[in-house]
C-alpha positions as CSV (number, residue, x, y, z in Angstrom):
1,X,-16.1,-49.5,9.9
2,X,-14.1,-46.5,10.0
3,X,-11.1,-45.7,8.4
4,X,-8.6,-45.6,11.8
5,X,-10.4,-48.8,12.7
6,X,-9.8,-50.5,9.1
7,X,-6.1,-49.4,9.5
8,X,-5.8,-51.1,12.9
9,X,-7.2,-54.2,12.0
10,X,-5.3,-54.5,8.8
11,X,-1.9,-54.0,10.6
12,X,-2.5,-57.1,12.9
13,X,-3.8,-58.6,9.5
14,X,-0.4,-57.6,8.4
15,X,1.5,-59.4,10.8
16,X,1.8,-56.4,13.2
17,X,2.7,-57.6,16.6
18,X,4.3,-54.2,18.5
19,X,2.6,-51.2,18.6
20,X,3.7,-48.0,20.8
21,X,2.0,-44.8,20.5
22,X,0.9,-41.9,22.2
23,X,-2.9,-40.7,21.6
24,X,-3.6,-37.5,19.8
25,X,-6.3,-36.4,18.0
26,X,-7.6,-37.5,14.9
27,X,-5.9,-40.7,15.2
28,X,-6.4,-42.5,18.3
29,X,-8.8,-45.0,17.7
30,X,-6.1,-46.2,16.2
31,X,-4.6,-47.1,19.3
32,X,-7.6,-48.1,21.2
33,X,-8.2,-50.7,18.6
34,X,-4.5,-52.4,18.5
35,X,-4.9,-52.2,22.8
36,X,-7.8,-54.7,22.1
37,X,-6.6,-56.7,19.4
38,X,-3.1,-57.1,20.0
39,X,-3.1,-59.0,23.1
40,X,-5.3,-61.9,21.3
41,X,-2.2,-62.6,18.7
42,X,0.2,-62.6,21.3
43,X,1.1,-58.7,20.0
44,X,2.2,-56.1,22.3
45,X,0.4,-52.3,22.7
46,X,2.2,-50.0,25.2
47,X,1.8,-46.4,25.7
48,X,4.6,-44.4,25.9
49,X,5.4,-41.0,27.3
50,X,5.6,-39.2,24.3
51,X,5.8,-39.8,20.5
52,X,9.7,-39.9,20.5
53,X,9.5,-42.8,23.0
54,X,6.8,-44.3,21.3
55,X,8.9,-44.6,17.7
56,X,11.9,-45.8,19.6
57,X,10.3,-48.5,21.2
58,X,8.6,-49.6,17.5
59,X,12.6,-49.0,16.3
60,X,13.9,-51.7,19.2
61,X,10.7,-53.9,18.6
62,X,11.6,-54.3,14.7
63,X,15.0,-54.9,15.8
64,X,14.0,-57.6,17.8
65,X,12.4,-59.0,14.9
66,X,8.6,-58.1,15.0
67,X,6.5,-56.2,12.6
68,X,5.7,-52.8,13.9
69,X,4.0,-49.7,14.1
70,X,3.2,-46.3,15.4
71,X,0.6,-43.8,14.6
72,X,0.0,-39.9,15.6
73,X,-0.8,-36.6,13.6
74,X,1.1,-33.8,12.4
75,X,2.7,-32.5,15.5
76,X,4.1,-36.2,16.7
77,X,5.5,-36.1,13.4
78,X,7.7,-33.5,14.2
79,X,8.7,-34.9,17.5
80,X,9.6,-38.3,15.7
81,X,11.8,-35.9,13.1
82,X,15.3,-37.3,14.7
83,X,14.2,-41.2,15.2
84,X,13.0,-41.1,11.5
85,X,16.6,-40.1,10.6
86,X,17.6,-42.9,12.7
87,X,15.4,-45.7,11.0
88,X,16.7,-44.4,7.8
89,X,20.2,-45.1,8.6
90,X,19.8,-48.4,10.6
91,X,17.4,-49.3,7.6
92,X,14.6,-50.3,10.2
93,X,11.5,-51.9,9.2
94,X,8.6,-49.6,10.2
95,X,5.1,-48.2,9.9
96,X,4.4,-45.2,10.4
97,X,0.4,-43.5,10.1
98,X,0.2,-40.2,9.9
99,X,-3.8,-38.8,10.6
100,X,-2.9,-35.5,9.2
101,X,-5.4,-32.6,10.8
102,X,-4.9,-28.6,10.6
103,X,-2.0,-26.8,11.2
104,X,1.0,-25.8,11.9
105,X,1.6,-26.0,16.1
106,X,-1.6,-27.0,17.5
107,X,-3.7,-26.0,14.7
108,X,-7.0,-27.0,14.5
109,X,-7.0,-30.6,16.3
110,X,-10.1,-32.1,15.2
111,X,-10.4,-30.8,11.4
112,X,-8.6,-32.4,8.5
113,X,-5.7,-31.1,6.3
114,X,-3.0,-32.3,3.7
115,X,-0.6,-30.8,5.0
116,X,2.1,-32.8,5.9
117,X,3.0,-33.6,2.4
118,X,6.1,-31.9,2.5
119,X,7.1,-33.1,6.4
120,X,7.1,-36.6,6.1
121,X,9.5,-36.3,3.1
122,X,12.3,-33.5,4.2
123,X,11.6,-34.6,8.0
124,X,15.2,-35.3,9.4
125,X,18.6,-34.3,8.3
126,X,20.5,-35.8,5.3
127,X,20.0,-37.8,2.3
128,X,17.4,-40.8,2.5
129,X,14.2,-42.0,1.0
130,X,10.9,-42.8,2.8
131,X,7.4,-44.4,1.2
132,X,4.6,-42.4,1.6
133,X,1.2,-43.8,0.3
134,X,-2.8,-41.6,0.9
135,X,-5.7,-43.9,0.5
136,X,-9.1,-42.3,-0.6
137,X,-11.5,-45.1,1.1
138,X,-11.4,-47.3,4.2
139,X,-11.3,-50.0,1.7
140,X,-8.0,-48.6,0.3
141,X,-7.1,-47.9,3.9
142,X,-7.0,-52.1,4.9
143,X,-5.1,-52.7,1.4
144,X,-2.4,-50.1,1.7
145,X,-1.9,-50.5,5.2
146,X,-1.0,-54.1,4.3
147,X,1.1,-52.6,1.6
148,X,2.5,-50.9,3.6
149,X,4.2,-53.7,5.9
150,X,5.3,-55.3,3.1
151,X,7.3,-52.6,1.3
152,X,8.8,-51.8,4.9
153,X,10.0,-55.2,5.2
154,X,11.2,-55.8,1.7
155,X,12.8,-52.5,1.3
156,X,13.9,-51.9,5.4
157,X,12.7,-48.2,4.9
158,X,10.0,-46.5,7.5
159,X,6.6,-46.3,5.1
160,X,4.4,-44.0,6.0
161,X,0.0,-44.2,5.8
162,X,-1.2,-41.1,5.1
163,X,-4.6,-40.2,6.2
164,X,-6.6,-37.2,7.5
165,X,-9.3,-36.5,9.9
166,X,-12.3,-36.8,7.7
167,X,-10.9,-40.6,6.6
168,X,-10.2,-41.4,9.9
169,X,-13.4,-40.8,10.8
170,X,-15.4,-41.9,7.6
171,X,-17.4,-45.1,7.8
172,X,-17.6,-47.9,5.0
173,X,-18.5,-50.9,4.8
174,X,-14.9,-53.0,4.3
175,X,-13.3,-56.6,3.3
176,X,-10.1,-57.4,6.1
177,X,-8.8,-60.2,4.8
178,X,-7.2,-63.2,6.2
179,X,-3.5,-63.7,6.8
180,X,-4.3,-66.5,4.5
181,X,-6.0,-64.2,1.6
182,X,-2.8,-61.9,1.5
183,X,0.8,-62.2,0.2
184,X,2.7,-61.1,3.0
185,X,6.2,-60.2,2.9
186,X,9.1,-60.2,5.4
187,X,12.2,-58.6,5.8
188,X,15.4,-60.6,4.0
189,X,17.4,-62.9,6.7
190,X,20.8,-63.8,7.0
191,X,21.6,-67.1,5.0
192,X,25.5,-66.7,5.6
193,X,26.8,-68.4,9.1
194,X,27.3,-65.9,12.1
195,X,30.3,-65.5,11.8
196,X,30.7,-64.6,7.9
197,X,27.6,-62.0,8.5
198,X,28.1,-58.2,7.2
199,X,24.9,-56.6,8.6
200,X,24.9,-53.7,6.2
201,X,26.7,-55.7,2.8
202,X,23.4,-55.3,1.0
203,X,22.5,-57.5,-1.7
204,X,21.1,-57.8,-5.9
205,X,18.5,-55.1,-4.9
206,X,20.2,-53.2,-2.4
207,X,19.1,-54.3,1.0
208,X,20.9,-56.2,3.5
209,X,19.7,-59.0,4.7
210,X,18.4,-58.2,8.6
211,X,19.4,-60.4,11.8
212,X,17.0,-59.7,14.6
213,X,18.5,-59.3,17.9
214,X,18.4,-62.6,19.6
215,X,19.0,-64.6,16.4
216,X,22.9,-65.9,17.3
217,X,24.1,-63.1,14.6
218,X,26.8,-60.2,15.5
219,X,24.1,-56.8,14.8
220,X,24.7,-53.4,15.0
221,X,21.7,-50.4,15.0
222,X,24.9,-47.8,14.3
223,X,23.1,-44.6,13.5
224,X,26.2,-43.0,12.7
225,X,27.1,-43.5,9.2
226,X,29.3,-47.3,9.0
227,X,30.7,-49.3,6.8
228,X,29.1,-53.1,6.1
229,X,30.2,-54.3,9.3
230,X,28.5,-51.4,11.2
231,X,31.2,-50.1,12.8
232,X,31.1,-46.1,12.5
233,X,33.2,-44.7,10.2
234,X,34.3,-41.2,8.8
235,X,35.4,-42.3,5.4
236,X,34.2,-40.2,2.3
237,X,34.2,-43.3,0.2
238,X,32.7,-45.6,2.9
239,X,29.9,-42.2,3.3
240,X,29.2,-41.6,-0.1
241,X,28.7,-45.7,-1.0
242,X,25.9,-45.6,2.1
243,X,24.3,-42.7,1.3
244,X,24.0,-43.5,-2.2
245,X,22.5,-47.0,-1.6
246,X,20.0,-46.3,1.3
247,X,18.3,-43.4,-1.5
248,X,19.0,-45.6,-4.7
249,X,17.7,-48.6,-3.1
250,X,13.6,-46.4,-3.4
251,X,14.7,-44.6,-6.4
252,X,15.7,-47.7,-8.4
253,X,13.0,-49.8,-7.5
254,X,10.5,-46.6,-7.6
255,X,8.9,-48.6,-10.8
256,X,8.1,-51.3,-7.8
257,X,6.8,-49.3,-5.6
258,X,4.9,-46.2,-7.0
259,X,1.2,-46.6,-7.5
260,X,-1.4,-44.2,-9.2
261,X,-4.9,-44.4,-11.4
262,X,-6.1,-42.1,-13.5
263,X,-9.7,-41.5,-14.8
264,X,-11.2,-40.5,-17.8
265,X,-7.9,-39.0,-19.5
266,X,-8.8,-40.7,-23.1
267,X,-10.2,-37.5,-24.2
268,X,-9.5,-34.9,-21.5
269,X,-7.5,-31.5,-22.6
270,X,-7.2,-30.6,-18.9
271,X,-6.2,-33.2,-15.5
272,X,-7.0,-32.5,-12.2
273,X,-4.3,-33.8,-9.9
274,X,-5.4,-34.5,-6.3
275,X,-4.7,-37.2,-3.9
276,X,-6.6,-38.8,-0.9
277,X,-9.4,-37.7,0.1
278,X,-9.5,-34.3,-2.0
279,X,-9.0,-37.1,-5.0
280,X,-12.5,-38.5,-4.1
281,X,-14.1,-35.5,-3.7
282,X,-12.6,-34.2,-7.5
283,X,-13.3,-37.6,-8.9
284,X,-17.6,-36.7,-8.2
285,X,-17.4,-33.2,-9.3
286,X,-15.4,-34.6,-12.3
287,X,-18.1,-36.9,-13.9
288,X,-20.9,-34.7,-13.2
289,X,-18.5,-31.5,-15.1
290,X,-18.3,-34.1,-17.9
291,X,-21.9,-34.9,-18.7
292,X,-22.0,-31.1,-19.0
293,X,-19.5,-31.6,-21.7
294,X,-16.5,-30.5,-20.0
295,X,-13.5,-32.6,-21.5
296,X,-11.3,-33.2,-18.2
297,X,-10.2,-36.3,-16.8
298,X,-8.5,-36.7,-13.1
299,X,-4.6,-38.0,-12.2
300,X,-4.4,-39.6,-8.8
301,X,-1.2,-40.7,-7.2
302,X,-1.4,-43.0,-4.4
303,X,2.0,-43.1,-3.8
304,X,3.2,-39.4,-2.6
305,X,6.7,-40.4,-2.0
306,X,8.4,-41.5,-4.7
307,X,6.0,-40.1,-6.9
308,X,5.1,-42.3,-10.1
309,X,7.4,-41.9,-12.9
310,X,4.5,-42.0,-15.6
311,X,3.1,-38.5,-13.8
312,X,5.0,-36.6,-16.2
313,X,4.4,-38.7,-19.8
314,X,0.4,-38.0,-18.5
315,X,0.7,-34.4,-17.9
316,X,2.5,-33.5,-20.9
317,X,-0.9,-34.8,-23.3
318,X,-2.8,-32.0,-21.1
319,X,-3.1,-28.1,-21.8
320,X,-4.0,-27.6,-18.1
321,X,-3.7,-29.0,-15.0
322,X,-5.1,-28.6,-12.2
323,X,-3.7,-29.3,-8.7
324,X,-5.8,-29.6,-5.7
325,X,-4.7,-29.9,-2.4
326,X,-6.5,-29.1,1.1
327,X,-2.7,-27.0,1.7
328,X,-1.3,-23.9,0.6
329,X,1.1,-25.6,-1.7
330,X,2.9,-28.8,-1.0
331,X,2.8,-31.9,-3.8
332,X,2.0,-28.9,-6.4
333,X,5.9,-27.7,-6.4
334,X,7.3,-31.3,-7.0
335,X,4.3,-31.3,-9.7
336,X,6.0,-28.1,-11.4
337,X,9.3,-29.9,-11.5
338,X,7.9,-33.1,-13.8
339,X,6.0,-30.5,-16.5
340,X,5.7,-27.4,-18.0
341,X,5.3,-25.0,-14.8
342,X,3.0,-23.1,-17.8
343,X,0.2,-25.5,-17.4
344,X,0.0,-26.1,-13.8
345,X,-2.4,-24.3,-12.4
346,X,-2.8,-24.4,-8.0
347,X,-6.5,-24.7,-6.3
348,X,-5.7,-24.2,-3.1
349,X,-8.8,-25.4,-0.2
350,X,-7.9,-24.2,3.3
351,X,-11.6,-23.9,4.7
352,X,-11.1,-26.7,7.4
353,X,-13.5,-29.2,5.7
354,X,-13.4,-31.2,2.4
355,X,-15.0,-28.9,-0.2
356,X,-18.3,-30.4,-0.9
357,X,-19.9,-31.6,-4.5
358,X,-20.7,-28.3,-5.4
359,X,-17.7,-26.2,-3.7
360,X,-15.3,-28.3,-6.1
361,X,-17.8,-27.6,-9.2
362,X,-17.5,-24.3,-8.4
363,X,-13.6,-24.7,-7.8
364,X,-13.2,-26.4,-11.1
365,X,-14.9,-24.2,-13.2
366,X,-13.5,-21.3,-11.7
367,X,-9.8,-22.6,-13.2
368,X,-11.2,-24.7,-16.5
369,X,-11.3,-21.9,-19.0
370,X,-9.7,-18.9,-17.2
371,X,-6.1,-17.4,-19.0
């Protein structure tokens, strides 16, 4: 199975019942797969004019109380900029996949990239926090998408699936799971009567409890900032509480949600840092570099956004590393920020493909003993 079929089939797997999208290259089969499968849960798929429609309708559809999800590339991403701001402040449940593929504009529609690190993060205006997780096999595809469902519920925050063209595309053999084989997690409800409801008063961790529309509870979707009622409001103390919560809510819980692995770091002077599928490819080059004797070991985050708090403790044992992204410098500039810039060195790949075995060898060496 390939990797944008593995991600449809573990959102229905996930309890996805609402999908809108509009198709773009490398992600559609996306798409086609939830038009099929939907309809035999009793799940909607609709195609909407554009990819601004098609994350409002997934917006309304959580707010009416059903899991769901949209998918696209790099330049829906940028349409959705504004509704992303808008499920940040209503503190919508919501999935977002991201098939990333050359750019910027058009680009090149059909090859991969990373290079929507940095847009999924700073993608709308003001102060919020997003989950952003990469996968490096169609396995890890079906288990993060699930993942990913259950952090948006839990934490009402969109959560993004990064992937790329050559994932998408890349065909495994795959478990999907049963409902019955997964924990599953949904968004907090309402356990005061209607009329004693706040639908912003968030609780122990942060997060309201949600009412779907429908449900006999007073709601409000108020994108404009509001106090726990969710009636708008222009106070600074009112502002700054919100703003505070809807980041600290991630950052406090970052422990929770942040995933990585590391490899072969027990004796290694010098990490490679890569993520996805660049991760995959280093991880190869990496074992073959050591039974040459090269002493090198490889960090890989899964979670992108918030990045795991143990990055730094590992990168300060190393006298190099090494990050390796298929951008021009993205996740390596955060990286700078949790070590010594000193020992950070950038590997840049911008040749439209994945380097293969011997292209990262090559790229690795190149960087191991140089300065």
């Amino acid at each position: 199975m390939q990797g944008n079929e593995a991600c449809a089939y573990a959102a229905v797997v996930a309890g996805c019942r609402f999908f809108a999208g509009y198709p773009i290259t490398p992600s559609s089969e996306i798409f086609e797969v939830m038009a099929r499968e939907l309809p035999r849960v009793g799940g909607v798929c609709i195609q909407m004019e554009d990819e601004i429609a098609s994350i409002m309708a997934a917006i309304g559809a959580s707010w009416a109380g059903l899991k769901s999800m949209t998918a696209t590339s790099g330049p829906g991403i940028a349409l959705m900029a504004e509704a992303v701001g808008y499920a940040a402040m209503t503190e919508t449940p919501l999935v977002i996949v991201d098939v990333q593929r050359a750019g910027p504009a058009t680009g090149v529609p059909t090859k991969p990239s990373q290079g929507d690190i940095m847009e999924i993060r700073w993608l709308s205006n003001g102060d919020y926090e997003i989950v952003a997780m990469y996968p490096w096999s169609v396995q890890e595809v079906v288990d993060l998408t699930i993942r990913a469902f259950n952090l948006a519920e839990e934490f009402r925050v969109p959560t993004i699936l990064l992937m790329d063209g050559t994932l998408a595309h890349l065909h495994e053999k795959v478990a999907i799971p049963s409902e019955d084989d997964v924990r599953l997690v949904n968004r907090p409800k309402p356990s005061s009567p209607p009329e004693e409801y706040m639908p912003y008063k968030p609780s122990s961790y942060l997060v309201p409890p949600m009412a779907s529309f429908g449900d006999g509870y007073r709601t409000r979707c108020e994108g404009l900032a509001h106090d726990y009622q969710g009636m708008p409001t222009s106070s600074p103390d009112v502002y700054e509480e919100l703003v505070r919560r809807l980041c600290d809510k991630i950052r406090l819980n970052s422990h929770r949600i942040a995933q990585l692995k590391y490899y072969f770091l027990d004796d290694a002077e010098v990490a490679i840092l890569a993520y996805g599928t660049m991760a995959r490819i280093m991880y190869a080059a990496i074992r073959e570099l050591r039974d040459e004797g090269e002493r090198i070991g490889l960090i890989r985050p899964i979670t992108i956004w918030p990045l795991p708090e143990e990055l730094s403790d590992l990168m300060s044992e190393m006298k190099k590393v090494l990050v390796v992204e298929m951008n021009y410098g993205q996740l390596v500039r955060e990286i700078e920020r949790l070590t010594d810039r000193k020992r950070v060195v950038f590997c840049p790949w911008l040749r439209l493909e994945f380097p293969c075995l011997e292209e990262a060898k090559a790229m690795i060496r190149r960087h191991l003993h140089a300065g």
